[in-house]
KEGUVEX-432870 format. One line per 5 residues: their letters; for each residue x, y, z of C-alpha. Coordinates in Angstrom, 1 decimal, decimal comma. Example, Ala and Ser with C-alpha at 12.3 -4.5 7.8 and 13.67 -1.06 7.14 Angstrom:
2
AS = 12,3/-4,5/7,8 | 13,7/-1,1/7,1
END
This chain:
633
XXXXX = 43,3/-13,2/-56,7 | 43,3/-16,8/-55,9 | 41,8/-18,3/-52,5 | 44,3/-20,2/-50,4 | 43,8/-22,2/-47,1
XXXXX = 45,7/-21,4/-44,3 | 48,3/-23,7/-44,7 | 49,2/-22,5/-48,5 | 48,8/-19,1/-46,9 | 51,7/-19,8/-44,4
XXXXX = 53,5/-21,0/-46,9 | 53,7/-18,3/-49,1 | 54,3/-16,3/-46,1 | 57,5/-18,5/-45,1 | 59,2/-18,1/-48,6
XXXXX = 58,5/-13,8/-48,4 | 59,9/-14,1/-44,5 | 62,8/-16,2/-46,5 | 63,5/-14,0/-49,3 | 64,9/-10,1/-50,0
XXXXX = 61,9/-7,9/-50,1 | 61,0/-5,6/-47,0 | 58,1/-3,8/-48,3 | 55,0/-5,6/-46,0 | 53,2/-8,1/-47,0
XXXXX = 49,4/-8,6/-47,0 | 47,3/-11,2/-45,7 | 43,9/-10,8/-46,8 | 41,6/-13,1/-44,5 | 37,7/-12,0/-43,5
XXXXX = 37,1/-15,1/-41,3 | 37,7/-15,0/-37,8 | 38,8/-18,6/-37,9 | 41,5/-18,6/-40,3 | 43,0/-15,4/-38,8
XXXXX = 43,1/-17,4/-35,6 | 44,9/-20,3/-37,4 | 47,7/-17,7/-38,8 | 48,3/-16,3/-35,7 | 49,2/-19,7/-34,5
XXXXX = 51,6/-20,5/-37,0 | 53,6/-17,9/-36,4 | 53,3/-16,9/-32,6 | 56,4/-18,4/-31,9 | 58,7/-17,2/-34,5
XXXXX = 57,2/-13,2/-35,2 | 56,3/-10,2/-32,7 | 53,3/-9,5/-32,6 | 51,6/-6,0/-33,0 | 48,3/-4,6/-32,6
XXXXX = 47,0/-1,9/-34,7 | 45,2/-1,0/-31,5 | 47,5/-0,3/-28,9 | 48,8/3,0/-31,2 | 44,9/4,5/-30,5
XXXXX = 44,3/6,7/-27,2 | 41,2/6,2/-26,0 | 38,3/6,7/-28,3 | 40,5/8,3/-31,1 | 42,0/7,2/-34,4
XXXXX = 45,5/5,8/-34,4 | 48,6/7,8/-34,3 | 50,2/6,6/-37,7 | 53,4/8,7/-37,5 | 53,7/6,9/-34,3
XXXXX = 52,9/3,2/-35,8 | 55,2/3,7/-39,1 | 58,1/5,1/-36,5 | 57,5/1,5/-34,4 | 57,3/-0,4/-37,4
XXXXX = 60,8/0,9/-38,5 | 62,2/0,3/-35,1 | 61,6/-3,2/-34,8 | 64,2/-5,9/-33,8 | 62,6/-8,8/-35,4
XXXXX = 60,1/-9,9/-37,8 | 56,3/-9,4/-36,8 | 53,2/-10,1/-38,0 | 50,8/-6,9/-37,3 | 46,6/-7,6/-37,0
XXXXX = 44,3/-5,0/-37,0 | 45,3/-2,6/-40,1 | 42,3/-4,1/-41,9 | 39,3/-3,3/-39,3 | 40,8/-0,3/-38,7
XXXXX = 40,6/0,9/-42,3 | 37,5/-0,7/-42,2 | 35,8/1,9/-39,5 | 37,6/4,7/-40,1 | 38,3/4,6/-43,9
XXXXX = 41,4/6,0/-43,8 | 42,7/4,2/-46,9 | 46,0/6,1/-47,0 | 47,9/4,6/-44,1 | 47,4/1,6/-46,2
XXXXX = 49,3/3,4/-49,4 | 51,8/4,9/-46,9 | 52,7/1,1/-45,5 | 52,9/-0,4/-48,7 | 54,9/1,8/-50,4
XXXXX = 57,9/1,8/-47,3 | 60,6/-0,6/-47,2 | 61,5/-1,8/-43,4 | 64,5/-3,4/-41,7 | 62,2/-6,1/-41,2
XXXXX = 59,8/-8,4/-42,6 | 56,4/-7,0/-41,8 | 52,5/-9,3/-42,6 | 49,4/-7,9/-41,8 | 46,4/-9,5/-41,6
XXXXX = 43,8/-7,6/-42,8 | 40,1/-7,7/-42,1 | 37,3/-6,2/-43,6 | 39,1/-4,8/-46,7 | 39,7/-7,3/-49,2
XXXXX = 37,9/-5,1/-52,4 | 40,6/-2,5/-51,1 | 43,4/-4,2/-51,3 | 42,2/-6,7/-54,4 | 42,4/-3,4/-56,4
XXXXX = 45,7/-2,3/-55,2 | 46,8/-6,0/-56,3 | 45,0/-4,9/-60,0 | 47,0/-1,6/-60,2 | 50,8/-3,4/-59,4
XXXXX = 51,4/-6,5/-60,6 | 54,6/-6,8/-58,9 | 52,3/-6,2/-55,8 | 50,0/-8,9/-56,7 | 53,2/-11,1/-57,2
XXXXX = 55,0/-11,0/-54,0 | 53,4/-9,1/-51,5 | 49,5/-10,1/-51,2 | 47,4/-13,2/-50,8 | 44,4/-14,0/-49,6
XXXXX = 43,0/-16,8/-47,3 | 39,6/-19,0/-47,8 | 37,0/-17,9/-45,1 | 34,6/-15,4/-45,5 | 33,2/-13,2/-41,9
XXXXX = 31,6/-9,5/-41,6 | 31,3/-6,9/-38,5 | 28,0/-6,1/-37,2 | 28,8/-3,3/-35,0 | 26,6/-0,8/-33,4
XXXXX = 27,7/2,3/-31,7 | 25,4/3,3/-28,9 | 24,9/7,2/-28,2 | 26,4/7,9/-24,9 | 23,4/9,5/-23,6
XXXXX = 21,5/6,0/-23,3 | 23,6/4,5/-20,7 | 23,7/1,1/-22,2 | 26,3/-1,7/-21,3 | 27,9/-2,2/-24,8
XXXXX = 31,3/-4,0/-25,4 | 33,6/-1,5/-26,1 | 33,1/2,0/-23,7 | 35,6/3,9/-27,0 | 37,1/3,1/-30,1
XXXXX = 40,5/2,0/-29,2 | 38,1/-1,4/-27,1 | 36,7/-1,6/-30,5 | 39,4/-2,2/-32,7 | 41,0/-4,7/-29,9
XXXXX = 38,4/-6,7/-29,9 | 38,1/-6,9/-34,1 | 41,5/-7,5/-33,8 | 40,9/-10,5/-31,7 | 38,3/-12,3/-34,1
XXXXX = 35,0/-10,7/-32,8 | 32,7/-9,7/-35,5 | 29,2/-8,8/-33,2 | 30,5/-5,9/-31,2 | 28,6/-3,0/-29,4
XXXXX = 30,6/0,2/-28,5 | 29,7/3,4/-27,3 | 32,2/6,3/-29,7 | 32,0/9,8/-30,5 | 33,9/8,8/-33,7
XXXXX = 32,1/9,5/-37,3 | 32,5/5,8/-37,8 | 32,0/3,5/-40,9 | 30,1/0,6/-41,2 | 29,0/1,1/-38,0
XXXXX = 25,2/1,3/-37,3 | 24,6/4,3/-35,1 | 21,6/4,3/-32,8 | 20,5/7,7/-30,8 | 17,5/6,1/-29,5
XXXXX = 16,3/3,2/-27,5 | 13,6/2,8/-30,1 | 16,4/2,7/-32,9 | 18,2/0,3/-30,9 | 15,1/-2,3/-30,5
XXXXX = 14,6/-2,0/-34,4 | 18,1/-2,6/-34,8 | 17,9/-6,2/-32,7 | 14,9/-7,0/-34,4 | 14,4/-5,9/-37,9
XXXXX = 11,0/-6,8/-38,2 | 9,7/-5,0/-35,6 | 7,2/-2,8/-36,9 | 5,5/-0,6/-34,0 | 5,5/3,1/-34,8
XXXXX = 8,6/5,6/-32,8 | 5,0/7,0/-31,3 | 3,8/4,4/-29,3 | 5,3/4,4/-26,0 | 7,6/7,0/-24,8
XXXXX = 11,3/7,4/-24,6 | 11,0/5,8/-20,6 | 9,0/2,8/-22,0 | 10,8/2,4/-24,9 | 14,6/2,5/-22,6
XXXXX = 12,8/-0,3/-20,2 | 10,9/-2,7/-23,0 | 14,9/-2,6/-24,8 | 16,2/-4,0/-21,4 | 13,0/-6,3/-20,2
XXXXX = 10,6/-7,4/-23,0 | 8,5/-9,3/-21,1 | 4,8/-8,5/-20,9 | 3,1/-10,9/-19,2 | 1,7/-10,4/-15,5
XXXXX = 0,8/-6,9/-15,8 | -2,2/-5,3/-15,1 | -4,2/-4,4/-18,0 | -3,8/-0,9/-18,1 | -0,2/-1,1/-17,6
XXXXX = 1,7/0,0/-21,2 | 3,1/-3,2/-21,1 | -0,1/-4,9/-21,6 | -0,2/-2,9/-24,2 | 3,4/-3,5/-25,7
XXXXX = 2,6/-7,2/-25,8 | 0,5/-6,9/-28,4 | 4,0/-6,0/-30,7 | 4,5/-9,9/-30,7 | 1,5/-11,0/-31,0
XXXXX = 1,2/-12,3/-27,4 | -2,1/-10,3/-26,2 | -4,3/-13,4/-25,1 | -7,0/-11,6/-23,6 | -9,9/-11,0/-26,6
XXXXX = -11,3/-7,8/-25,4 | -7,6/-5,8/-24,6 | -6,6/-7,9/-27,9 | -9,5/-5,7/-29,5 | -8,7/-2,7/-28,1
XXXXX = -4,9/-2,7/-29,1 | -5,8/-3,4/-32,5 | -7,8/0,0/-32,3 | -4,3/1,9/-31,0 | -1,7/3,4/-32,5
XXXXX = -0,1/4,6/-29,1 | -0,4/3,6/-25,7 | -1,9/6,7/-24,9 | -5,1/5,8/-27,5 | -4,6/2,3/-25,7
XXXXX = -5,7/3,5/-22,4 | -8,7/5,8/-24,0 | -10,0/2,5/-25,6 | -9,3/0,7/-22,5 | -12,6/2,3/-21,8
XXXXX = -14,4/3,1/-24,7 | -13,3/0,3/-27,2 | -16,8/-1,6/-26,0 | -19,1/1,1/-27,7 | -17,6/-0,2/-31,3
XXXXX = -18,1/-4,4/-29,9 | -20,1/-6,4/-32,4 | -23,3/-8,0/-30,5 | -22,1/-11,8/-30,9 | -18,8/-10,3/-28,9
XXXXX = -20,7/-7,9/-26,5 | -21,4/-9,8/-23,7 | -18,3/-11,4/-23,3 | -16,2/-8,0/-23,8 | -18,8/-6,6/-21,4
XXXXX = -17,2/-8,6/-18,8 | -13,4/-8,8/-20,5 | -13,5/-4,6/-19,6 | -15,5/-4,4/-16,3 | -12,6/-6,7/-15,2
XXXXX = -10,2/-5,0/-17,0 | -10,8/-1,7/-15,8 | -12,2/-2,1/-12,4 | -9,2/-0,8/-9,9 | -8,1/1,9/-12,4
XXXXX = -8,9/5,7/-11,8 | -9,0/6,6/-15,2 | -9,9/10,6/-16,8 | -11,2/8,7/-19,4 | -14,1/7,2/-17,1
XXXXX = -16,0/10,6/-17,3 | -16,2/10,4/-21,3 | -17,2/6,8/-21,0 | -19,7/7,8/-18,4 | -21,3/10,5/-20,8
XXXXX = -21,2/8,6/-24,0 | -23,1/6,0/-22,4 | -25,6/8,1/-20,9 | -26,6/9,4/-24,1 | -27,8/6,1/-25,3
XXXXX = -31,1/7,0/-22,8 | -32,9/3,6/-22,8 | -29,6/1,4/-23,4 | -27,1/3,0/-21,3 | -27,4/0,7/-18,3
XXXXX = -26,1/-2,1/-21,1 | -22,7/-0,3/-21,2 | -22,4/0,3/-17,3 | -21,1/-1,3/-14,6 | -20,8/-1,4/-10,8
XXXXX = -17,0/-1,2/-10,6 | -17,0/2,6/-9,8 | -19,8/5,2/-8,1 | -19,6/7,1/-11,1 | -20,9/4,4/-13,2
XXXXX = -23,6/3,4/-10,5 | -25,1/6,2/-10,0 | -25,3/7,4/-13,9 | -27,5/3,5/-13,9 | -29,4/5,5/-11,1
XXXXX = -29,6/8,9/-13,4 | -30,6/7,2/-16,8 | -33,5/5,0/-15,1 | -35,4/8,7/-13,7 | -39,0/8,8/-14,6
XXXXX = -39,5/4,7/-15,8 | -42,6/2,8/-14,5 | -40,3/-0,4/-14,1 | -36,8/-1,6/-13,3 | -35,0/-2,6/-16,2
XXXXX = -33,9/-5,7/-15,4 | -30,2/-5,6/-16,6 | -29,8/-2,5/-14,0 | -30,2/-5,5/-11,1 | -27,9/-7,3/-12,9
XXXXX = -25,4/-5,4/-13,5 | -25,5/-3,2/-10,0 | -25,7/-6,5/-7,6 | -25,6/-4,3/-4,8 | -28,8/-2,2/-6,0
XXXXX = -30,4/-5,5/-6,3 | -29,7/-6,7/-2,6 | -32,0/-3,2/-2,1 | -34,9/-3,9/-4,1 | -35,3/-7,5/-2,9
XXXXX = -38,6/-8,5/-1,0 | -37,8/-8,3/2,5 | -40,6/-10,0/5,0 | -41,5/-7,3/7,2 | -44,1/-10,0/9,0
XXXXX = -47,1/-8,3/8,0 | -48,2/-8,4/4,2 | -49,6/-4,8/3,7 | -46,2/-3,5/5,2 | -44,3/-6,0/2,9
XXXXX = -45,9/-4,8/0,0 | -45,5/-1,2/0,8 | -41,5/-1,2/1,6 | -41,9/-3,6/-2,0 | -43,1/-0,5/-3,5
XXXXX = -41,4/2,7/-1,8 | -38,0/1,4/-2,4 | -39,3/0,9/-6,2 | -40,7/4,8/-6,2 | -37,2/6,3/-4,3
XXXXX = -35,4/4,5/-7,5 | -36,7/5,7/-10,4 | -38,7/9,0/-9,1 | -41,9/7,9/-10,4 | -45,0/9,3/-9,3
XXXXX = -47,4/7,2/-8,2 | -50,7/8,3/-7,5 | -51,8/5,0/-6,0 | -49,3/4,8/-3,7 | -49,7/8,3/-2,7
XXXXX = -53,1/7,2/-2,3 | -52,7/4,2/-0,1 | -49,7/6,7/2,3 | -53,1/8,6/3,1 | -55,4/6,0/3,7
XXXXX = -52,5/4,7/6,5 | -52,1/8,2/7,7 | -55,4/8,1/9,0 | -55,2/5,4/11,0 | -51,4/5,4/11,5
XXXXX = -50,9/1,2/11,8 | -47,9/1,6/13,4 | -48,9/2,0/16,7 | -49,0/-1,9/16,5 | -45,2/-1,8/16,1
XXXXX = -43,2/-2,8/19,7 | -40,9/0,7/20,6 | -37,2/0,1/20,4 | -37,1/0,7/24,1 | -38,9/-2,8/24,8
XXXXX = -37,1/-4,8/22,3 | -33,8/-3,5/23,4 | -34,9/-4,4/27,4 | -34,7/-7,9/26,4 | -30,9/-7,7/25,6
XXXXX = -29,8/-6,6/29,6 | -26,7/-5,2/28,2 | -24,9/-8,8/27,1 | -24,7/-7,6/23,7 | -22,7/-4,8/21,9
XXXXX = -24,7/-1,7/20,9 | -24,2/0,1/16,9 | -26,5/2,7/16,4 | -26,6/3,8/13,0 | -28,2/7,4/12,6
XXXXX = -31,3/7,5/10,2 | -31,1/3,5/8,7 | -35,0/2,9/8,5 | -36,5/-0,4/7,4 | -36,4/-0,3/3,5
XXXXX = -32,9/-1,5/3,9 | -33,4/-4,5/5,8 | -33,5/-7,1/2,8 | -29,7/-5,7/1,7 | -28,6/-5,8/5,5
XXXXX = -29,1/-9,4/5,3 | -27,4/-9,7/2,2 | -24,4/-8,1/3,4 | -24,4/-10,2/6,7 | -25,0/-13,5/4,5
XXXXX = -21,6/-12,2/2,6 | -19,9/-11,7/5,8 | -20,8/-14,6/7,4 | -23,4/-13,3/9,8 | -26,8/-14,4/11,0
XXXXX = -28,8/-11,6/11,7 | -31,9/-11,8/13,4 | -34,1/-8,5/12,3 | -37,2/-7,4/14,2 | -39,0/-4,4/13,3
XXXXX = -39,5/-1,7/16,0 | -41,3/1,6/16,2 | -39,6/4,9/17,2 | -40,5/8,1/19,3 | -42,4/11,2/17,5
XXXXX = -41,3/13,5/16,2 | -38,5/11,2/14,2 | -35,4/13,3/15,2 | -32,8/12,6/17,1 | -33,1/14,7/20,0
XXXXX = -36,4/12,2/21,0 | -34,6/8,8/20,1 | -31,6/8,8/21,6 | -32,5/7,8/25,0 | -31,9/4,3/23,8
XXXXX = -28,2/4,8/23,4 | -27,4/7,0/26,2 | -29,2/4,3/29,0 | -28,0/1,4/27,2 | -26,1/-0,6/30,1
XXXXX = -23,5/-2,9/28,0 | -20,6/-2,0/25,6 | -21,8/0,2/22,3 | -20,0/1,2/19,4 | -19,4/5,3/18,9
XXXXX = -22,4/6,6/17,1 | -22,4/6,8/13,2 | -23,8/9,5/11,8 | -22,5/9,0/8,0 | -26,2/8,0/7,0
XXXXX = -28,0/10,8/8,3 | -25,1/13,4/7,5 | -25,6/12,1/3,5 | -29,1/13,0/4,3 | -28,8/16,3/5,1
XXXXX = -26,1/17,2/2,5 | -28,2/18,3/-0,1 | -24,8/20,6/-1,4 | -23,0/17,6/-2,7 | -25,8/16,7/-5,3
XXXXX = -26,5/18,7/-7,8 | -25,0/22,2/-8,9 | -28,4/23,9/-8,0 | -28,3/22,0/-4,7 | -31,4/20,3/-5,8
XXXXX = -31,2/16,2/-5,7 | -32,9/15,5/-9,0 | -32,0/11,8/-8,8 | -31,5/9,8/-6,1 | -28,1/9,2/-6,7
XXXXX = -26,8/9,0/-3,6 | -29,0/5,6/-3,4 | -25,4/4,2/-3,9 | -23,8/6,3/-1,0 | -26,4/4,7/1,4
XXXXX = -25,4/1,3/0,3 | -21,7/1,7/0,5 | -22,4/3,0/3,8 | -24,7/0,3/5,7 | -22,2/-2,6/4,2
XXXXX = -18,9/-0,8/5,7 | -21,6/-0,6/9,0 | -22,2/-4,4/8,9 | -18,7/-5,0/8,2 | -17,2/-3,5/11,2
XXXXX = -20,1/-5,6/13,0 | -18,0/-8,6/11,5 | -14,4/-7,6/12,9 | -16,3/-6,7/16,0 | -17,6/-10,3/16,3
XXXXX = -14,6/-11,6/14,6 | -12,3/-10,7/17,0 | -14,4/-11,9/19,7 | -14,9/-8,4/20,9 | -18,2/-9,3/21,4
XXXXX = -20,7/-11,8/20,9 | -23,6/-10,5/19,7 | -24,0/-7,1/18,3 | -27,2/-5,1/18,1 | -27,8/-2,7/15,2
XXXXX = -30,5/0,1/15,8 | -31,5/3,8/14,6 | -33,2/6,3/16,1 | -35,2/7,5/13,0 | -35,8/6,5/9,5
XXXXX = -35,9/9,0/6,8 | -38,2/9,9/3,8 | -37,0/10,2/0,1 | -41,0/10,5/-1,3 | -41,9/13,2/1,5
XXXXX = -39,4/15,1/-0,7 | -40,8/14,3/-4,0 | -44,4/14,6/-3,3 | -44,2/16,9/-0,5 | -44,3/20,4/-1,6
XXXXX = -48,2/20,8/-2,9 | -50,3/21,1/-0,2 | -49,2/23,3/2,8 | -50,8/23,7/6,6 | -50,6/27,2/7,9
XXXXX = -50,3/26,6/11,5 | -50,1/29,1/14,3 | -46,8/28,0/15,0 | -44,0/27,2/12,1 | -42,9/24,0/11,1
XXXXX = -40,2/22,4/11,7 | -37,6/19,8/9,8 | -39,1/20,4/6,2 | -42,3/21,1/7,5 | -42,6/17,3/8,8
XXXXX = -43,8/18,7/12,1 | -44,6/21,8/14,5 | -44,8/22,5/18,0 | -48,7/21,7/19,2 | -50,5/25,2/19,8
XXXXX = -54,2/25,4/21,3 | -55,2/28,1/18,5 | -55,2/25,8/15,9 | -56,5/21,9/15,2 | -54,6/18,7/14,4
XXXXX = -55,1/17,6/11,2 | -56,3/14,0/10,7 | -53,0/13,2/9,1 | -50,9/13,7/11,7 | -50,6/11,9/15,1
XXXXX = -50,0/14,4/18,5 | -46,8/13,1/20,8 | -44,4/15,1/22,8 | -46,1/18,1/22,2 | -45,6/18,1/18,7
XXXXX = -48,1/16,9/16,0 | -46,3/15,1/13,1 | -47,6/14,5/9,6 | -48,2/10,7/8,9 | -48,6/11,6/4,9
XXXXX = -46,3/13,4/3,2 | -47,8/17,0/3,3 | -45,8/19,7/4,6 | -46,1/22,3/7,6 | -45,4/25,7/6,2
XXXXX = -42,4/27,3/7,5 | -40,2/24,3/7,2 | -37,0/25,0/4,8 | -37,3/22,4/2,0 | -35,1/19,6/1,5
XXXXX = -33,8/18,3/-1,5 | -32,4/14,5/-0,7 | -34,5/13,0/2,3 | -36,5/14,1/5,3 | -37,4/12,8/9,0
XXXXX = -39,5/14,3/11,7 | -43,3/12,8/10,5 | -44,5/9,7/10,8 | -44,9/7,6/7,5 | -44,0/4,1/7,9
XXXXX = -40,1/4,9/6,4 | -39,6/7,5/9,2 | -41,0/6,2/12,2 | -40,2/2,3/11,5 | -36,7/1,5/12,6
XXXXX = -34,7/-2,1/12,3 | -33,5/-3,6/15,6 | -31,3/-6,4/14,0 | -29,2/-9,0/16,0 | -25,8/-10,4/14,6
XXXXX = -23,7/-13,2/15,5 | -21,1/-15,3/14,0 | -23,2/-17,9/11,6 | -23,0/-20,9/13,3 | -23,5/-24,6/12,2
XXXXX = -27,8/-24,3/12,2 | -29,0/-21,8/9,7 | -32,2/-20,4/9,9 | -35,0/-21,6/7,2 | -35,4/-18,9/4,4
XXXXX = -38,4/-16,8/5,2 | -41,6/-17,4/2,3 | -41,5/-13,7/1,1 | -45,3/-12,5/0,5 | -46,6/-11,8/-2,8
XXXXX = -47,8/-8,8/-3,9 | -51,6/-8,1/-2,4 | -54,2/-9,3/-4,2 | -56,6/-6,3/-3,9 | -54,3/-3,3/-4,7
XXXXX = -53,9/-2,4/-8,7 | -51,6/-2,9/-11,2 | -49,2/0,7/-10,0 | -47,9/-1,8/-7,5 | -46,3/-4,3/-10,2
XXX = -42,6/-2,1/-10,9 | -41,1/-4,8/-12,7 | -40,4/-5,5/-16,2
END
């Protein structure tokens, strides 16, 4: 069949308008453009019809109801539509039916989409081919896609009648949403199928996000901005677009986004060492505001690498701090990537100058011992040797270096802080922006409460409510382990996280110019090593003792040992031996009178100003005591 422009087209069409045959005639044009054109020519001499307006709705066309139009014409018309709809439904008689029926009036339809049709009805009748058929240059195709109703997408046609109109009309891209068994139509029942359709390439499996995720990437692709956990940190690695190395890593290790989120966590135990320590720090970022289930697996896995599992831990979550706490249990040293990577911990085991070298050094070495649970016959030692003649009695009482205050200060008494934590109070205030002026001060025997509180209850300016959070974690042996013994001093990290939320309500306090200066205090200190060395060696005593056996009520039939010091009619061990009769504890202890009970912090805060005190020379270790003292690697 030859290929005609437009105007040749028309012209053929003019002499079958002029001459005696009224079977239709058939225009056979697949571009848009031409069929445009043709409609011009004509649109002032022919009706025009739409195939269209014979469909109801999202139904096929009523053809008795078309061919009884057709034959009640008044005019000549030129019809547009017959083609496409052919096209989508293949219902290639209505086609026959039309060409075979003689009208009062001349009849061309341009016809879309079916020009192998009606070539070989031009083949079979040559009289056809002669004088009722031609067909215009231009080529075109339909792209249409029919979206299942159940996906609630916008699409271009809401039935089937909107579709036809708007292929009548010269659109070839057109979306519809149909019930119809349509041909040539690409049919897509997911939101998946439909994001394959718009991109042919895309090649991420039906399994990697779920039908929600999938209906939201097909209306918003973009990916950037979220956090890393979110699945469309993990959809962006579809495209390529995944800049980060270490979540680049771990979506190339994921099928789904569920595996994405597992590997989140545990992608770093498969890192190459030249990438290590720079995934290391990729993840801990990564992952550190997410409550994950998968933490607990990472937890475990890394705790079975014994001597390496601080390498794959960080201080993002307690979890993870206190397994670093668990896996170093029994070591003679601190490995030095636990300070690195627990900051916090660090602050803790910093040298702190107590003012007097010995007590330096001890503090140096207890907070070494509570760490790891070591035992350390030297130190245990050297805790005797100052049980005996008990240095500190040299120590001011709280009560005078609270006098010198008068009540123009603000009064915080934490419950059970002893001394060991005064090198991370001054972290924590230097992070605030605090000076804090610390002074070390002696407390009442027997350490508890009911003989130290004097302080708070006659203190003559404003105070803070007591907070007992310290000393209640103390006594809450339950919450350790499932035996209620405290094998490990986990709850190391609990301490810390409570002193710092202690020094920063100081802050707001000062901040807010509720007061000035604010004084931080304790009635006790508390003993972790009375717990870990103290259940050998027992005194019988007359009367029973009492708080773990730390003291007992003073009774004339029997004599005070030489370890313990005789005050308020109580004596109190200065070592860490035990009264019998005393229920054992398994976290920490307070009652005798070893340097961590009886030794208490009175520490001043302000605002820091413009003049910053000079950084204190911290001593260095003593000379004459052994090597047991030296912790570090």
């Amino acid at each position: 069949m030859e290929i005609l422009s437009v105007a040749a087209a028309a012209e053929k069409i003019r002499r079958y308008l002029k001459g005696n045959i009224f079977s239709p005639y058939f225009v056979v044009s697949d571009g848009a453009k031409e069929c445009a054109e043709l409609k011009k020519f004509f649109s002032g001499t022919l009706a025009q019809v739409y195939i269209s307006n014979f469909c109801a709705g999202d139904s096929p066309i009523d053809e008795d109801l078309l061919v009884e139009r057709l034959g009640a014409l008044k005019r000549d018309a030129i019809c547009f539509g017959l083609g496409e709809y052919i096209y989508f439904t293949a219902k290639e008689d209505i086609l026959r039916r039309l060409q075979e029926r003689e009208f009062k009036h001349k009849l061309i339809f341009v016809c879309s989409g079916v020009t192998n049709l009606l070539e070989q009805f031009a083949e079979e009748d040559s009289k056809f081919r002669a004088n009722q058929i031609c067909r215009v240059e231009g080529s075109g195709s339909f792209s249409v896609v029919s979206y299942s109703a159940n996906l609630n997408v916008p699409t271009d046609a809401k039935d089937f009648s909107e579709l036809l109109r708007l292929a009548e009309n010269g659109q070839r891209m057109i979306s519809v949403q149909t019930d119809l068994p349509l041909e040539n139509v690409h049919e897509i029942n997911s939101f998946y199928d439909a994001i394959k359709y718009r991109e042919p390439d895309f090649s991420a499996p039906l399994d990697a996000l779920n039908s929600q995720q999938w209906q939201e990437y097909f209306s918003d692709e973009n990916c950037a901005g979220y956090p890393p956990e979110h699945w469309r940190s993990f959809a962006a690695g579809f495209k390529g677009k995944i800049l980060n190395q270490y979540l680049k890593f771990v979506f190339e290790r994921s099928t789904r986004y569920e595996d994405y989120r597992r590997n989140l966590f545990l992608a770093l135990f498969d890192a190459d060492e030249k990438v290590f320590e720079e995934f290391y720090a990729l993840r801990k970022a990564a992952v550190k505001n997410i409550s994950s289930q998968y933490l607990s697996e990472y937890v475990a896995r890394a705790e079975k690498f014994s001597a390496d599992a601080v390498k794959y831990l960080t201080d993002n979550t307690a979890k993870e701090r206190r397994a670093m706490i668990r896996v170093v249990q029994g070591r003679e040293k601190v490995p030095a990537a636990l300070e690195k990577k627990y900051p916090a911990l660090a602050d803790y085991l910093a040298d702190f100058d107590y003012g007097k070298a010995e007590l330096t050094e001890y503090f140096r070495r207890y907070r070494k011992i509570k760490l790891l649970n070591f035992d350390d016959e030297n130190f245990k030692r050297r805790v005797n040797e100052l049980a005996l003649r008990r240095p500190f009695n040299r120590f001011e009482t709280r009560q005078k270096l609270l006098e010198r205050f008068n009540g123009n200060a603000k009064l915080y008494w934490l419950d059970a802080l002893g001394v060991e934590f005064c090198g991370y109070i001054q972290a924590r205030a230097s992070q605030f922006g605090l000076h804090a002026k610390v002074e070390i001060a002696r407390a009442d025997l027997p350490t508890l409460t009911s003989q130290n509180k004097n302080f708070y209850d006659d203190w003559r300016g404003d105070r803070f409510a007591k907070n007992q959070r310290l000393d209640d974690l103390k006594h809450s042996q339950e919450k350790f382990d499932a035996d209620g013994k405290c094998s490990a001093p986990t709850y190391i990290d609990a301490e810390l996280e409570i002193i710092a939320s202690a020094v920063e309500e100081i802050k707001n306090s000062l901040a807010v110019r509720d007061a000035e200066k604010v004084i931080l205090t304790s009635d006790h200190g508390a003993s972790r090593l009375a717990v870990m060395y103290g259940r050998e060696n027992k005194f019988k005593m007359r009367s029973v003792g009492e708080h773990s056996g730390r003291c007992c009520p003073i009774n004339d039939l029997d004599a005070r040992p030489d370890c313990a010091s005789e005050e308020n009619g109580y004596w109190v061990l200065a070592n860490y031996d035990r009264f019998s009769g005393g229920r054992l504890s398994s976290v920490e202890v307070h009652g005798g009178a070893t340097l961590e009970e009886i030794l208490v912090p009175v520490i001043e805060f302000s605002l820091a100003g413009v003049e910053t005190p000079a950084a204190e020379k911290i001593p260095a270790p003593l000379e004459n005591l052994d090597e047991g003292f030296d912790f570090f690697e």
